[in-house]
N, C-alpha and C positions, 0 to 999 in steps of 0.2 A: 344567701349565696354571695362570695365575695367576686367581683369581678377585678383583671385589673383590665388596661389601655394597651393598646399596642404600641409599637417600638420599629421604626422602620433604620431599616440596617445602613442608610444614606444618611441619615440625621447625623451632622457634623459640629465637634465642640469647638473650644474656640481660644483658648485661652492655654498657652506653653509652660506645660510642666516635663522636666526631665527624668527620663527612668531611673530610678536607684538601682542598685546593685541588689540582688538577692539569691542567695545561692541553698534556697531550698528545695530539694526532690520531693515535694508533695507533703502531707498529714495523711495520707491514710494509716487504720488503726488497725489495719491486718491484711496477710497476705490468703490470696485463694490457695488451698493446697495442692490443687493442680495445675496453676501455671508453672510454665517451663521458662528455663534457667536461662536469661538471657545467654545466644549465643553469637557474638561478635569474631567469627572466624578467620576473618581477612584486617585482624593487628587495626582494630580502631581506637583512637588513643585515650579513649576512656568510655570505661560504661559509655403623623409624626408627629410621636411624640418620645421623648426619652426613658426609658428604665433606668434601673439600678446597673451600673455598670459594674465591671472589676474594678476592685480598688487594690492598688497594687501598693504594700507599703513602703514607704522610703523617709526619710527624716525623720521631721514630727508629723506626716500628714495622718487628716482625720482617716480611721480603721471603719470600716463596715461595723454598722452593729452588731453584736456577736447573738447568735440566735441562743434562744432560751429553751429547745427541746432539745439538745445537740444528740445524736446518738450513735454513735461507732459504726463503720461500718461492718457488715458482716454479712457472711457468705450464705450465699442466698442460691445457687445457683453453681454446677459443674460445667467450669469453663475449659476447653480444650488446651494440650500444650500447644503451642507457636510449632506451626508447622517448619518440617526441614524446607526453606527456601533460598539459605545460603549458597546452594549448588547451582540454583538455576540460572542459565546464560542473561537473562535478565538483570537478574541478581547480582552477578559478579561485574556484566556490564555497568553497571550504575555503582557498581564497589570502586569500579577502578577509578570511575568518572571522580566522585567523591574523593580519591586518595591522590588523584594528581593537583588538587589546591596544598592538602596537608605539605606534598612533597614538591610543589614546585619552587623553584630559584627563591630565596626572600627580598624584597623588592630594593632597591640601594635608597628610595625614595620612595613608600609607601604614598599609596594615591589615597586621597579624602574624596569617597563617593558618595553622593546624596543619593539616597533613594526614598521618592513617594509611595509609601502605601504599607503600611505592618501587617499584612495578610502572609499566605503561606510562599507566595512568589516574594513580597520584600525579604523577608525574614529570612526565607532560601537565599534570595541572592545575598544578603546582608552577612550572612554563618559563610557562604564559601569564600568570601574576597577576605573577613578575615581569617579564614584558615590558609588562604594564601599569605599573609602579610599586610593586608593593607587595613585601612579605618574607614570602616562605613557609617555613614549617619544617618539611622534611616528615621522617616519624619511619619508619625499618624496622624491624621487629621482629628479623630475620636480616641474618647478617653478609655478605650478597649482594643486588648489586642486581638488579633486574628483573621479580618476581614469576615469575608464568606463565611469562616467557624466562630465568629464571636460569639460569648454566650452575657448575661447580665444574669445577678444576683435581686432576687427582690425582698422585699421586707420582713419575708418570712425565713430569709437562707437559704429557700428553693432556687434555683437555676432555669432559666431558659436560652434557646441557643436558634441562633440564627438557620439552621437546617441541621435534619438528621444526618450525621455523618457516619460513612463506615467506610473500614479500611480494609482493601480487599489483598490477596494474597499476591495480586498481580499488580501491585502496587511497588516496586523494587524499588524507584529513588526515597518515597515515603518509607520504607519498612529498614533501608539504608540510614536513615535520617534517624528512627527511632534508636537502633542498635548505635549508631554515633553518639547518641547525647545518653546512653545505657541507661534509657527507658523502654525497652522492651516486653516488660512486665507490668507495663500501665496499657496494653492490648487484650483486652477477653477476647477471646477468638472461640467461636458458636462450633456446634456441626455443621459438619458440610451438607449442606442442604440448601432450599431456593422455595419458598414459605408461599401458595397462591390460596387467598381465599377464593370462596366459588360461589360466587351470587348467586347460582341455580340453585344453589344449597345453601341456603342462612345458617353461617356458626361452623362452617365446615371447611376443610383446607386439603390443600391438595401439593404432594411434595416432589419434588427430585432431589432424590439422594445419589448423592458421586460417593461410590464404593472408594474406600481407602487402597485397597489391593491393588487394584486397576491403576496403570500409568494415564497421565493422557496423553491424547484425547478421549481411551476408551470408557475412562469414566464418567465423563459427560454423557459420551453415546448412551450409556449404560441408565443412566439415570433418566433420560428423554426415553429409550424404549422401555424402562419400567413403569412410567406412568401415564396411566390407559386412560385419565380420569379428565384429561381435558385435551388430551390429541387421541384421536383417532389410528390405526395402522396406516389407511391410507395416505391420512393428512401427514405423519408420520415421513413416510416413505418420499414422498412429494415436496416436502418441503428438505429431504434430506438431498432428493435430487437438485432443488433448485442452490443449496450450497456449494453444488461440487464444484462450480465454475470458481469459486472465493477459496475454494480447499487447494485446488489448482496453481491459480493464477496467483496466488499469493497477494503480497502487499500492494504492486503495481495494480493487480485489480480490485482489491478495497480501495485504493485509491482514484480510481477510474469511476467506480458508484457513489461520488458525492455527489452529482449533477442530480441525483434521483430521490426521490422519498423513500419511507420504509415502504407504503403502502403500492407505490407505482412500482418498484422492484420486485415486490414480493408477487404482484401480479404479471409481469415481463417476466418472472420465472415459472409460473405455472402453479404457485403456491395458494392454496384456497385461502379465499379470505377469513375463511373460521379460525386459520392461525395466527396471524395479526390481530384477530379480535380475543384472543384467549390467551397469550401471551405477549405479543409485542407492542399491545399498548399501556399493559404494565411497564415492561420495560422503557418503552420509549419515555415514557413519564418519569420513571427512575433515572435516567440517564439523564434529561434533558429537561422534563417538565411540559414537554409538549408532546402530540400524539404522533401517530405513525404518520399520519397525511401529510405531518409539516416537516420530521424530523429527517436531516437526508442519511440514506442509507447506510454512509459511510461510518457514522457513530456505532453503527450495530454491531457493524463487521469487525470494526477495530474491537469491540467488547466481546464479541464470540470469540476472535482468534485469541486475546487475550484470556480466555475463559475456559477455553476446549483445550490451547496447546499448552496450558501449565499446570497443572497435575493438582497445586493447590490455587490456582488462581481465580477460583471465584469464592472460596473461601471467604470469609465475611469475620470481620473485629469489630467491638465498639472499644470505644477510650472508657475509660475505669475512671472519668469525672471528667469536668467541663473544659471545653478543651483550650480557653488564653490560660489556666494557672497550669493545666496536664500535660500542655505539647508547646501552648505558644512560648512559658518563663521559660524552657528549660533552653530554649534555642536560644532568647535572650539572655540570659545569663553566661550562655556559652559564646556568644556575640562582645558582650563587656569586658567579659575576662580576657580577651583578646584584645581590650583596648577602640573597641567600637562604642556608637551611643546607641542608644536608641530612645526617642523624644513622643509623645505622646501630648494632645490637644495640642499638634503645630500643622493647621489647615493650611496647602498650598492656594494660593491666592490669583497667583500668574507667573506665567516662565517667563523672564525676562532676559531676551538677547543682546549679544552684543553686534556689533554692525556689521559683521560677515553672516547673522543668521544663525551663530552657538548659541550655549547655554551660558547669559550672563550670572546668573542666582535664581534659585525658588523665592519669591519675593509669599509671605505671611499674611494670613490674616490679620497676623496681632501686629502687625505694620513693620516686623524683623525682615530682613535675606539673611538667605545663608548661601553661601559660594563655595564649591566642591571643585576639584581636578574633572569631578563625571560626575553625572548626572543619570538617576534611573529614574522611571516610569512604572510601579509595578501595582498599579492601584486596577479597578475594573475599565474597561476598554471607554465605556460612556463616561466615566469622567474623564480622561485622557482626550476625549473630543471635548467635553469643555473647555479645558485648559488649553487647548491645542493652538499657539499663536496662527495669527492669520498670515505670514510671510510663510507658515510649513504646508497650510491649507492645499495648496495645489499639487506640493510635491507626493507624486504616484506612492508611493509606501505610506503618506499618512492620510491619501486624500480616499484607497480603498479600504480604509476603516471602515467610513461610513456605512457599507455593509452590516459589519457586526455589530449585533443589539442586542444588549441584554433584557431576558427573559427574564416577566415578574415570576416572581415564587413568594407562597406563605407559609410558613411553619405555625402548626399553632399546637397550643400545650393543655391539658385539660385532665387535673386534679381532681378524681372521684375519691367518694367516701366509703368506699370498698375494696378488695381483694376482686378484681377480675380475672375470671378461672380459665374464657376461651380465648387466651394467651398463649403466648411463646417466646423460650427466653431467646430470642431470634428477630432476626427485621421480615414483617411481612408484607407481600406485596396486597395490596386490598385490591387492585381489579375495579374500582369502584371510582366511577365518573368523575369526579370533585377528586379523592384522594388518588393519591399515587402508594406510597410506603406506610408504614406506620413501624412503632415496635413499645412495650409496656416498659417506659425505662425507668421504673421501681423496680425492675428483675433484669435487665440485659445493664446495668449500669451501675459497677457497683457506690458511687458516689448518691445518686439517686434513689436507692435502694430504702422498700418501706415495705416492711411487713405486711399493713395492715390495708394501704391501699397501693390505687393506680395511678399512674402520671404515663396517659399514651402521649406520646409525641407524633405528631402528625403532619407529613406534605400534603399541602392544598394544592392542587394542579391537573391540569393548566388552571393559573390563577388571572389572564391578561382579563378575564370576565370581575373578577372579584377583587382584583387588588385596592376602588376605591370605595369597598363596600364594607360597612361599622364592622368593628368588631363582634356585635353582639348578630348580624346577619350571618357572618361568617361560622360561627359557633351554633349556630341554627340549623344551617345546611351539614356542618361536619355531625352534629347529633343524628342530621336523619340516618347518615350513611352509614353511623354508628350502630343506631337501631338495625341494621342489617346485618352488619358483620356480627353483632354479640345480640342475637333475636332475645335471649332468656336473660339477658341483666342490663342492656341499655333500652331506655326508651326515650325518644325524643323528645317527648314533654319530662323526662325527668321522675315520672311514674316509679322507676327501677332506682340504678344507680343515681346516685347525685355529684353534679357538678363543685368542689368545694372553690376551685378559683380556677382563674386559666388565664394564658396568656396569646397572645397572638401576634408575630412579628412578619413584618411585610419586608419584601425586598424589592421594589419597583423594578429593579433591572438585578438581576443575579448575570449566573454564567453567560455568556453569548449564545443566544439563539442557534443552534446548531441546523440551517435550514440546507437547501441543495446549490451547490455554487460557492458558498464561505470559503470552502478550503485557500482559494486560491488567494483572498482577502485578508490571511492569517499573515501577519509579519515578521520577519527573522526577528530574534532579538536586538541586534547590531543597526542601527537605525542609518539613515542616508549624514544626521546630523552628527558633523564629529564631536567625541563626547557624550554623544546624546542616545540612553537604552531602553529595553521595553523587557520588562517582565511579565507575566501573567500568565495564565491556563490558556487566552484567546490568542497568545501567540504562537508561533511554531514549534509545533514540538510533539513526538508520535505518539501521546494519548490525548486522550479527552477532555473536554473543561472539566475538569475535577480535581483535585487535592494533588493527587501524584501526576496532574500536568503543569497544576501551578511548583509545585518544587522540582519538577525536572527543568523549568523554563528558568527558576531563579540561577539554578546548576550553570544552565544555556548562558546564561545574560552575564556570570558570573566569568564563565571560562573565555566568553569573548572580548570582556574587557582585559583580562590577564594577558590575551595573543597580542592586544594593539597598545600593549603599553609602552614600547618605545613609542610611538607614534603619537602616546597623550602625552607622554613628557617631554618630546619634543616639542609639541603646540605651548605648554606650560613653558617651557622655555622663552621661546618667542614673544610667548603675550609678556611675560614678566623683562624683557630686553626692549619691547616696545614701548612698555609702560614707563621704563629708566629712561629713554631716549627722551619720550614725551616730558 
């Protein structure tokens, strides 16, 4: 059995290489015959220890070894067309957001913005300031793009990736984002369904299906009262009363339930605790990585109304291959042609002020600054407190950080020597103590795709128990839980299936901790410091730590520096008339 080491997603390189230019849409070697036709409606103007990282080519640098089984990919699997989501007020809402950089003023003086961090909030912010006009330089500390979706390549060609990602239908500035850069068609998008396995039952699942016919909400309804198989009628009924107060009260009152848990709310409503234990500690693990006890309510609510009131919005995509060369190049390349950079192994070292308490330079590891008009922040919240100078320490916007703390989470990845049959080409929730999701992405991915075996991808969570426990412990415990879910081909001594390698990647602090009380701890983009911004999922902004909260945030960070740009170039002015005087 081959093992490899894990790869913790903080581990930082060191040494400044610049991004080349590349303007490739991907190598895949066929299209599925049922994806649908990119539709761009609204006039978009064009379609610790380290791994292998992406190697992104540019000059003469060394290429990845090229792998010696190569094999086409090929359709494995009937992926949905791209649901109609162009109509929905979500949708357009975030269309418009996006189309006021394309069309605003062009700057008479383009600003040079530095931004820390090439995850999906840099990158965000970095694509809309230059679709305004300006030049952003955004800086990575690691020699891979994507942050949170980073994935590495290892010795064999295989892929592994910082967490299982899916992109959900209610995802509008993400699903905006794909249709801008006219990639649309690198989304498999599943059926609509919501996958539980059922411990009482080894090997057995249990579904809700949202009828296509049905608008929502009622197809949700629909699918909650057709499956008898883990709620009850009554529980059913009870827990449909304890909503009505959030069906009601709307946003004000999702927002009034952060102070609470999932588990303390659900029982303040009157909702039996068999339902929290049968579904909403799946979910909470899915959302968050933590269980109902810890998780505050508020994340629920904001996922069911996003889930119930959008017709296709719990709808489920995976990426058609790993997502820095599938989603992260394609924003880069659309960032350069525009006349932006984008720089990779340039670790921020320290902010360095000038004596009013701005932003002097990003001062480098590799012992470089660089000096920008503005300055972004769009890395995870806990390094943002590292770096955080001690003169900003007290000021109330940076000083209620401290609250938010990123959640460990481990992905880990595990190579058998077989065709695993009690699969689904879908993400499943497993229900199962230790896991949270899984999904077979030899079949849900067409990049990953192998005939002959399985490559489960799997969240470990809650991980704050595990995260400083061997790899080979961690792979011990995911076998037992394995042997449950697949009772007739896994065994956890390995009896069955066989493990042929696997990998395991740790992220000491992931998303922010979604606990009761954060909300208020959450910062505008626009920071107190002039010049000075915050991108991220952990900043404000109406969804959840996830994907489509970190590119609605980069949108935020982006459109706020465009409102105050008289007001940086007039600072720019000044500093550069003081400097002449001096």
């Amino acid at each position: 059995m081959t093992c490899y080491g894990n790869v913790s997603a903080l581990n930082l390189s060191w040494h400044s290489i610049v991004l080349g230019v590349r303007n490739s849409q991907g190598t895949s070697g066929c299209r599925y015959p049922n994806c649908s036709v990119p539709n761009d409606a609204l006039a978009f103007s064009s379609s610790e220890s380290l791994g292998h990282s992406l190697r992104i080519p540019f000059g003469n640098a060394t290429r990845a070894r090229p792998r010696t089984d190569i094999r086409p990919l090929q359709v494995v699997c009937v992926d949905y067309p791209r649901p109609d989501l162009d109509t929905t007020v979500n949708f357009l809402e975030a269309a418009y957001l996006s189309s006021s950089f394309r069309t605003s003023p062009r700057p008479a003086k383009p600003l040079k913005i530095v931004i820390a961090g090439a995850g999906l909030a840099g990158l965000s912010t970095a694509k809309y300031l230059a679709d305004a006009g300006h030049k952003p330089v955004l800086l990575e500390a690691r020699d891979v793009l994507g942050g949170k979706v980073a994935a590495w390549k290892d010795d064999d060609g295989d892929w592994y990736e910082t967490g299982l990602h899916i992109f959900f239908g209610a995802y509008p500035n993400v699903q905006n984002l794909f249709g801008e850069l006219g990639i649309n068609d690198r989304l498999q998008w599943k059926e609509h369904s919501m996958i539980f396995a059922m411990p009482n039952k080894p090997g057995e699942f249990s579904r809700f299906d949202f009828l296509d016919a049905l608008p929502a909400p009622l197809n949700g309804i629909w699918a909650i009262l057709k499956n008898n198989e883990m709620l009850t009628w009554p529980e059913k009924v009870k827990f449909a009363i304890g909503l009505l107060p959030a069906m009601v009260g709307g946003q004000a009152y999702v927002e009034a339930q952060d102070g609470l848990s999932v588990q303390e709310w659900m029982r303040k409503q009157g909702v039996p605790d068999r339902v929290t234990t049968e579904v909403f500690i799946a979910m909470s693990k899915a959302l968050n990585f933590i269980n109902p006890d810890e998780l505050s309510m508020q994340c629920i609510l904001i996922a069911l109304n996003r889930f119930l009131q959008e017709k296709h919005g719990s709808k489920m995509a995976f990426l058609d291959g790993n997502p820095p060369e599938r989603l992260c190049m394609p924003i880069v390349d659309h960032i350069q042609s525009l006349g932006g950079e984008v720089r990779l192994n340039s670790r921020i070292k320290k902010i360095e002020l000038n004596n009013d308490g701005t932003v002097r330079s990003f001062a480098l590891s590799s012992g470089d600054s660089i000096e920008g008009d503005v300055y972004v922040f769009a890395t995870p919240v806990d390094i943002l407190k590292l770096l955080l100078p001690d003169d900003w320490k007290e000021i109330p916007y940076f000083n209620k950080l401290e609250k938010l703390i990123g959640v460990p989470v481990i992905n880990v990845h595990i190579w058998f020597d077989r065709k695993l049959k009690n699969t689904y080409d879908h993400l499943l929730f497993s229900r199962s103590p230790l896991l949270s999701v899984y999904a077979d992405m030899s079949v849900t991915c067409k990049e990953y795709y192998n005939a002959n075996q399985s490559m489960l991808e799997l969240v470990f969570a809650p991980a704050e128990e595990w995260i400083s426990c061997s790899d080979a412990e961690i792979i011990d415990a995911t076998m037992k839980e394995l042997a449950k879910l697949f009772p007739d081909e896994i065994a956890a001594d390995q009896s069955k299936a066989k493990i042929l390698k696997y990998h395991v990647v740790k992220t000491p602090r992931s998303v922010y901790k979604t606990v009761p009380n954060c909300e208020p701890c959450r910062p505008v983009q626009r920071s107190p410091v002039q010049g000075f911004y915050l991108a991220g999922d952990y900043t404000k902004q109406k969804y959840l730590a996830s994907m489509e909260g970190a590119v609605l945030s980069g949108k935020l960070c982006a459109q706020a520096i465009i409102q105050d740009y008289d007001s940086l170039i007039s600072r720019e002015q000044r500093k550069l008339a003081e400097a002449t005087i001096s």
